[in-house]
Steps between C-alpha positions, in 0.01 A plus 500: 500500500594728759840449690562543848737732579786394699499525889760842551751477772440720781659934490843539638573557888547842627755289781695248341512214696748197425457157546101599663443165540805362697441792735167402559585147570787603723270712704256229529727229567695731826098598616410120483783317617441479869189331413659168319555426869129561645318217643148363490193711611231193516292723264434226226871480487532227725264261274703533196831434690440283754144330459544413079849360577385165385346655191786716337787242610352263255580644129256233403224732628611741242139457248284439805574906631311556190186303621457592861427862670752683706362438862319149446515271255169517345286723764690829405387803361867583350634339259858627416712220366810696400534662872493131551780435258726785624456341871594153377791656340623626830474203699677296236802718434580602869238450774600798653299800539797695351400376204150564514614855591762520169196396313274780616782798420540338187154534364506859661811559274354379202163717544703793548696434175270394295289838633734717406500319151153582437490845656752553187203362284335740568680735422587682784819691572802255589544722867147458549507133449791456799309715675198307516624173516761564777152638702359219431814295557546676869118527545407401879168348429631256244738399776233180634577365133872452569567411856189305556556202300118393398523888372682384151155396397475895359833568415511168291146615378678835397806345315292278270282789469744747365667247361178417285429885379864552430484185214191647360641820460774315353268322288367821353841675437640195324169300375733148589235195583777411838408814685157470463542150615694623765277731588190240566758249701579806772077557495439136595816506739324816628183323565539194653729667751236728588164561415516836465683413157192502331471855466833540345317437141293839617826648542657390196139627306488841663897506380411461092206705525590760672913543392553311221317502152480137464380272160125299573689171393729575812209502754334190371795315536554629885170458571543179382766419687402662821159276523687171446741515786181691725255170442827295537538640820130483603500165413820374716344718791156352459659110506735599768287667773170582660483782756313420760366891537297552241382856533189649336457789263374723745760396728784581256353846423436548916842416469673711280280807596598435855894533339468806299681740784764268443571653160558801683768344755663336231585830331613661846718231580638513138579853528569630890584079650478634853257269662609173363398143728614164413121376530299775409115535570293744321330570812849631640650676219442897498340658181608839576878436279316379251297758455785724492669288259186472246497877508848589460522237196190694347678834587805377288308358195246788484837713503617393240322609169658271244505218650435152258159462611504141342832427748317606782190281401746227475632532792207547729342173334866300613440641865118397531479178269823287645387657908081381378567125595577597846160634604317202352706249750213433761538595866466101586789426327723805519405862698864654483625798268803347446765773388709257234157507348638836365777335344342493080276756537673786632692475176223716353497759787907564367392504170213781610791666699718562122203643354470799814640843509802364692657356195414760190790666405209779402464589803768447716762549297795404662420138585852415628246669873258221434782209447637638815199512713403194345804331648466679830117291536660171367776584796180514754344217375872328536469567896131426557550218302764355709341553842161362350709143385591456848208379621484195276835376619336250744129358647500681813649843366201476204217368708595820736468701244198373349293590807644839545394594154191309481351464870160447384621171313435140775698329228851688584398563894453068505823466266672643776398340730584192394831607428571602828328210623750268356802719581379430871351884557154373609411809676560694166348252314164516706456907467487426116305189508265641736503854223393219226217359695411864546472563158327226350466207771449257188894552425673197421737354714466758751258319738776180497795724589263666772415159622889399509577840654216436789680171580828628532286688795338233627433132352216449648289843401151419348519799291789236296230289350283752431764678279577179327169391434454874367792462272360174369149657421613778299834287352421129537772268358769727641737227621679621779175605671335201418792301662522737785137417528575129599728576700323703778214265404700228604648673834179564605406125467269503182604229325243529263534822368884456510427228248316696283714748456824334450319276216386858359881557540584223270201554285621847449885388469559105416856512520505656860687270721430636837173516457473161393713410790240631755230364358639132496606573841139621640390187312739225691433732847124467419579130397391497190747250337265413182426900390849564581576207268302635235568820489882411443413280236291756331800716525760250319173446290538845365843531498519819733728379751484337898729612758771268570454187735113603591414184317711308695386650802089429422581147375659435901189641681322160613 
């Protein structure tokens, strides 16, 4: 029977580099550190801090994250249970956004270690290695996965990910049942905190076919392996959620044919980051630097003669296979090009980079020019990296940036505005809210804030209830417009319609007191002492709460 032959350690460094691993760290840790103090930037953020308090103070809640999506509890189209975990961890142990900050440079440090781990694997030189991990370490467009908290979902994706491929090499070297064990507990760690996960068995595939000269028995008992945890997964998904958006074939593939360019932007930003947003849109992203970039990478590999054409396989199959999920995602649900999206895959553009002219001591001989120039470009990424993380260190300074780099986007123009709006700035607010209508007048939220920006103006402007009711067409249930609703319903002396929408209020939200308030009150000015009666005993009926001496006050009307 035929013997694998063990894994070989990667050449010796033309620069000799101690302790390449603390220096990375260090480097990281001084570029990242102004960040553990960044705020909030209401982009998802918010929900998992402030709006699941209930949920992740409870450690009782622990098994439930694994049977409810990420958004909503069953309606979801995400279902990422070990993001969940990592935010119940934060809330329990501090509370503090520090914390959830610590926890995001943490995973980033463990990717980049465990990186530079596998780069050794295979088999590259030990200067090339640093080299590509402290780019990728430093990179700017991997920056959204530290200092935007929800952005851990790829680096934690990465770090079970590497984590996983490192224990099956181990597996192979050593033939001990643990790593392979090992190995299958990082892939389902892997997938069910993201679903992009399920390609890593791909990975791991193109890895002994390509690089290793593996035994049959070895592949039936991965395969093996891999399908157990995947239908395992499928299974927990299935039980725990049901998108609502259910898109068609043809929609999928109008989809992802619609996304192809964004291949192309990926590999620009990857190589030349110089047009980096916080909420990228396709539509506002230039192609023209990633153009340049696919060509100069071709340049480089075509250059070089000897190249392992296998590695370079390899590697383009990382870059495309983890980045595929992306352009499946439909527009309903999710029409941004995300940059911390970049976070796994570009892995495979650095492991394309080792295999180009740049690092064959063949041809450039004296490689101490490319560690050198190499460091020079992780230097530049250093500074653009650094300017680019200021503009998640708060809600206004992001949302500002958001429409500058993405002006065709009503989502960031109407994030705005509601962020100036409650900062008090209405006349800022209403240029952006009025931008959002502009773009797509079906915009949620942004006919409300009009409407509350128009009364700021003047109460008593028609053009008030026309907004609302606009808002409630193309958003109905929206509570605050729903309440505001009854209110200038009420003013205006329609009782009726105040009614109805303040019982749509507590149809929509039992537990809200105001509402209830009003509505008891209309009822007693309307006197209606027997419906007001009943609807607070329907109320203590089903145990969702009635405002403090109303009772009292209905039971004394005569």
């Amino acid at each position: 029977m035929k013997k694998n032959p063990p894994v070989q350690e990667s050449p010796n460094s033309y620069v000799h580099i101690s302790y390449p691993l603390s220096i990375i760290f260090i480097i990281s840790i001084f570029l990242y550190i102004k960040s553990l103090s960044f705020g909030l930037t209401h982009l998802d953020d918010s929900i998992f801090i402030n709006d699941f308090n209930a949920l992740f103070s409870d450690i009782k809640n622990l098994g439930h994250l694994f049977f409810r999506g990420v958004f909503f509890e069953t309606t979801d189209s995400y279902y990422r249970p070990l993001l969940m975990v990592s935010f119940m961890f934060n809330k329990l142990v501090s509370g503090n956004l520090f914390g959830y900050h610590v926890t995001n440079l943490f995973f980033h440090l463990s990717s980049c270690g465990l990186l530079y781990y596998f780069l050794l694997k295979l088999k590259m030189r030990k200067d090339v290695c640093f080299l590509l991990t402290l780019l990728f370490a430093v990179h700017p467009a991997l920056s959204q996965a530290v200092v935007w908290i929800p952005g851990r979902n790829d680096s934690m994706l990465t770090t079970f990910a590497l984590a996983s491929l490192l224990f099956l090499i181990y597996y192979l070297e050593t033939k001990k049942w643990y790593n392979i064990a090992l190995h299958l507990l990082f892939f389902s760690m892997a997938l069910f905190t993201k679903e992009s996960g399920i390609i890593l068995p791909v990975i791991a595939l193109g890895y002994l076919l390509l690089l290793t000269h593996t035994e049959v028995k070895n592949y039936l008992l991965l395969i093996g392996g891999w399908m157990s945890i995947g239908c395992a997964w499928f299974y927990m998904r299935s039980i725990s959620i049901t998108p609502i958006i259910k898109p068609t074939v043809s929609e999928y593939a109008e989809g992802f044919i619609n996304r192809l360019p964004l291949f192309i932007h990926y590999i620009g930003k990857s190589f030349l980051p110089f047009n980096l947003s916080v909420f990228p849109m396709q539509a506002d992203t230039s192609i023209y630097l990633g153009l340049v970039a696919v060509l100069l990478l071709t340049a480089l590999l075509f250059l070089h003669k000897n190249s392992n054409k296998k590695m370079v396989l390899f590697g383009s199959a990382w870059f495309v296979l983890f980045l595929l999920p992306a352009f499946f995602v439909p527009k309903e649900i999710n029409e941004q090009a995300f940059e911390h999206r970049l976070y796994l895959p570009i892995i495979g553009l650095f492991i394309l980079l080792s295999e180009t002219i740049l690092y064959s001591e063949k041809y450039i001989s004296n490689q101490k020019i490319t560690f050198w120039a190499s460091i020079v470009f992780a230097s530049l990424f250093v500074i653009i990296n650094y300017g680019h993380q200021q503009k998640f260190k708060n809600e206004i300074t992001f949302w500002e940036n958001a429409v500058i780099d993405s002006p065709s986007s009503s989502y960031a123009h109407k994030l705005l505005g509601v962020k100036y709006f409650i900062k008090g700035s209405t006349e800022k607010s209403n240029v952006h809210i009025q931008k959002a209508l502009e773009i797509d007048s079906t915009e949620r939220y942004a006919s409300f804030y009009y409407a509350k920006y128009l009364q700021t103006k003047n109460p008593a402007d028609p053009k008030i209830v026309y907004y609302l009711l606009k808002e409630d067409q193309y958003n109905p249930g929206f509570l605050d417009n729903v309440f505001e609703l009854a209110k200038v319903s009420f003013d205006k002396g329609d009782k009726v319609a105040a009614k109805h929408y303040l019982e749509e209020c507590v149809r929509v939200a039992p537990a809200f007191m105001m509402a209830k308030n009003n509505l008891i009150l209309l009822l007693m000015e309307s006197e209606k002492k027997q419906e007001a009666l009943d609807k607070i005993n329907q109320w203590k009926k089903d145990k969702t709460g009635v405002p403090d001496g109303l009772e009292e006050q209905v039971n004394k009307m005569s």
